[in-house]
TORKOL-4160 file (C-alpha; in steps of 0.2 Angstrom, whole numbers, padded with zeros to 4 digits, m for minus):
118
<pt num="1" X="0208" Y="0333" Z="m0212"/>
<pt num="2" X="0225" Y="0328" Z="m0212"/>
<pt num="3" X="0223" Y="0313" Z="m0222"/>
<pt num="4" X="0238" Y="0305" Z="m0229"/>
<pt num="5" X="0250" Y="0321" Z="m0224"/>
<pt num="6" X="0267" Y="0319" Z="m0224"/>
<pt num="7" X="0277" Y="0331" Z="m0209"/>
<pt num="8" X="0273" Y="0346" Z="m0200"/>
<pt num="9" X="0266" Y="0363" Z="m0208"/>
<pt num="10" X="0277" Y="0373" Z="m0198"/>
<pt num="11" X="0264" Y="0389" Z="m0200"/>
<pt num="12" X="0275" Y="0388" Z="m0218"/>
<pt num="13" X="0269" Y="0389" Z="m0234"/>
<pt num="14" X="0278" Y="0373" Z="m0244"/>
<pt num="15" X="0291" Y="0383" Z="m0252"/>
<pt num="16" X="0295" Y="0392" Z="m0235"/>
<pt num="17" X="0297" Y="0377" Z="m0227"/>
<pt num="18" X="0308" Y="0368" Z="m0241"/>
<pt num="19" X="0321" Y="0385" Z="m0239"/>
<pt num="20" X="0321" Y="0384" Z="m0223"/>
<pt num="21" X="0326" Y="0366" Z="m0222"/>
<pt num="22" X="0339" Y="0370" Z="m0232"/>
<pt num="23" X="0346" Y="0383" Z="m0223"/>
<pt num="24" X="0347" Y="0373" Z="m0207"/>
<pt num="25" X="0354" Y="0358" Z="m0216"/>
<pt num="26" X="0368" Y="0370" Z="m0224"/>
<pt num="27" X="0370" Y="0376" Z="m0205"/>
<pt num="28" X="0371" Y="0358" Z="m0196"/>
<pt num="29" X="0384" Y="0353" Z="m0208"/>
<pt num="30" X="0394" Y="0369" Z="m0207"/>
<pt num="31" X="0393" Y="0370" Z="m0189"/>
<pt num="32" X="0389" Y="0353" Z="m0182"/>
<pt num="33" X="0375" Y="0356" Z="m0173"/>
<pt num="34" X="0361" Y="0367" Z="m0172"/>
<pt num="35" X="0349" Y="0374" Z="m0159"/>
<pt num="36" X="0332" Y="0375" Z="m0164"/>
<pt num="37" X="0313" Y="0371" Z="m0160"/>
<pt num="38" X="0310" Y="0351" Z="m0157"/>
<pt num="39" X="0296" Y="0350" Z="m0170"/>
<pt num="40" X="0308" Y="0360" Z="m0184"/>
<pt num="41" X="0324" Y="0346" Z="m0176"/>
<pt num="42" X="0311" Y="0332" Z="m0180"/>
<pt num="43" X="0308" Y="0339" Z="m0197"/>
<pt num="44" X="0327" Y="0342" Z="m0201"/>
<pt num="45" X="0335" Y="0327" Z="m0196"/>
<pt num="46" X="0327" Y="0315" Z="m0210"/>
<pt num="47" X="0329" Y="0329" Z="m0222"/>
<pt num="48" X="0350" Y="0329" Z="m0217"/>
<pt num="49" X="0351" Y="0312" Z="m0217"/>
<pt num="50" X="0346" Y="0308" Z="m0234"/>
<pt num="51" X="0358" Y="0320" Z="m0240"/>
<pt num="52" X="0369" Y="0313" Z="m0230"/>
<pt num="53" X="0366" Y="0297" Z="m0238"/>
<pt num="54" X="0369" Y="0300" Z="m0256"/>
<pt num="55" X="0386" Y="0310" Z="m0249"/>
<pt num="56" X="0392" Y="0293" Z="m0247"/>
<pt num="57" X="0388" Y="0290" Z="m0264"/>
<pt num="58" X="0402" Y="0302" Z="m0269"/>
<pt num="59" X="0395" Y="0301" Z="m0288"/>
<pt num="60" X="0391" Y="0316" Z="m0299"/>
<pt num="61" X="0373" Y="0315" Z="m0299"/>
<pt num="62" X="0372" Y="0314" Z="m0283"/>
<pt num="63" X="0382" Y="0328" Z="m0280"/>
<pt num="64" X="0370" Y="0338" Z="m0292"/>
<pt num="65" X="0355" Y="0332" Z="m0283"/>
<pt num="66" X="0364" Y="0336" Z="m0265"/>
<pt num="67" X="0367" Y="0353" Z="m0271"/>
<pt num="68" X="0350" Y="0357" Z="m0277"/>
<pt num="69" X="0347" Y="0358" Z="m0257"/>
<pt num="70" X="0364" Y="0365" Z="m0252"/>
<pt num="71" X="0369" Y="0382" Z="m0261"/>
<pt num="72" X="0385" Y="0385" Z="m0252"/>
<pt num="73" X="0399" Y="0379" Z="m0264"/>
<pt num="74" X="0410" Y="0375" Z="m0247"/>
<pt num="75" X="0398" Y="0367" Z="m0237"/>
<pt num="76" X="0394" Y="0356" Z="m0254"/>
<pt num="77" X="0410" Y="0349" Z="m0254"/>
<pt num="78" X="0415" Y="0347" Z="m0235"/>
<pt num="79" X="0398" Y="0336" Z="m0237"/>
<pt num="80" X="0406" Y="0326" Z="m0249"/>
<pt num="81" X="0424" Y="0326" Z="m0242"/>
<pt num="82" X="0423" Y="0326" Z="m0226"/>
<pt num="83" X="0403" Y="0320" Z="m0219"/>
<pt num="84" X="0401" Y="0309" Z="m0230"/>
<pt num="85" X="0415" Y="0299" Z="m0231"/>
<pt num="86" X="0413" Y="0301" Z="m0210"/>
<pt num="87" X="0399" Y="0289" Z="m0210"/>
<pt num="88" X="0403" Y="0276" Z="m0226"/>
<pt num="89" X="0400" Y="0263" Z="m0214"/>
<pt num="90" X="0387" Y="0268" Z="m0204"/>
<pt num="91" X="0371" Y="0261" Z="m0211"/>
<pt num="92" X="0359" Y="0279" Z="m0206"/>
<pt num="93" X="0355" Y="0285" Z="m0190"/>
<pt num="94" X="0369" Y="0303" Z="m0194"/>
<pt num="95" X="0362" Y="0312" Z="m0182"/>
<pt num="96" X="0355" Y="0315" Z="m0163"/>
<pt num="97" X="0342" Y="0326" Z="m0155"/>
<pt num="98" X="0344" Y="0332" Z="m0139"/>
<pt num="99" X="0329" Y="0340" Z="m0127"/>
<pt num="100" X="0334" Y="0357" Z="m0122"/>
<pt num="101" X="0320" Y="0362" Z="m0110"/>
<pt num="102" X="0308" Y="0377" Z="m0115"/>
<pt num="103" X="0312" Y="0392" Z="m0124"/>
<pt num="104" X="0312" Y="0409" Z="m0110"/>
<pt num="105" X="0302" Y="0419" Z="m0122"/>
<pt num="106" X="0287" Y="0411" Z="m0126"/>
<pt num="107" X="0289" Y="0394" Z="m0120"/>
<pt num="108" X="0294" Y="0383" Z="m0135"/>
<pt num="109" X="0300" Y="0364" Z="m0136"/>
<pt num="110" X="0321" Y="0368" Z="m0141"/>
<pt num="111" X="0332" Y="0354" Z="m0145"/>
<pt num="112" X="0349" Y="0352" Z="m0151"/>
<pt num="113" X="0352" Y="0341" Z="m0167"/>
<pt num="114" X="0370" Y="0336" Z="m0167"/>
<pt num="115" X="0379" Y="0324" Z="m0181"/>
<pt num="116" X="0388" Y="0310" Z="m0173"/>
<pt num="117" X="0404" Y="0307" Z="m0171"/>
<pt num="118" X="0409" Y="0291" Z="m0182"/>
């Protein structure tokens, strides 16, 4: 029983799917937007946007805590530079997801999730 399970398993053990996250979050910040499966896209989007978040904090704590999640040096500071900064008066909502259709190969849910604009 699921009771009291936050998110989706993913067919992932935990740590799998907590490197994972962070890959795609390093990704959807370098490039904008990623393509993925809509269950992964549902996962990732509330793990970007609280990094997000405390981008707009700009301190140093919480670019420590940000770049426990995001390993590439460059990626860590366009998040704070440029992201962050992006959406200071936006109050949440950094991102979209967009149905794709289904995947040729075996038929999967894709979606892209996109940051906004402003």
């Amino acid at each position: 029983m699921r009771h009291r399970a936050k998110g989706r398993q993913l067919s992932r053990t935990s740590t799998h799917k907590r490197a994972m996250l962070n890959n795609m979050a390093t990704s959807l910040f370098a490039h904008g937007r990623v393509i993925t499966t809509e269950a992964k896209a549902k996962e990732l989007r509330p793990f970007a946007e609280k990094l997000i978040t405390m981008a707009r904090r700009g301190d140093l704590h919480s670019r420590r805590l940000v770049g426990r999640r995001i390993k590439d040096r460059e990626i860590l500071g366009r998040l704070f530079t440029e992201i962050g900064p992006r959406f200071a008066a936006r109050p949440g909502g950094y991102t979209r997801i967009l149905k794709m259709g289904h995947r040729v190969g075996d038929g999967a849910d894709v979606a892209r999730i996109e940051l906004l604009a402003e």
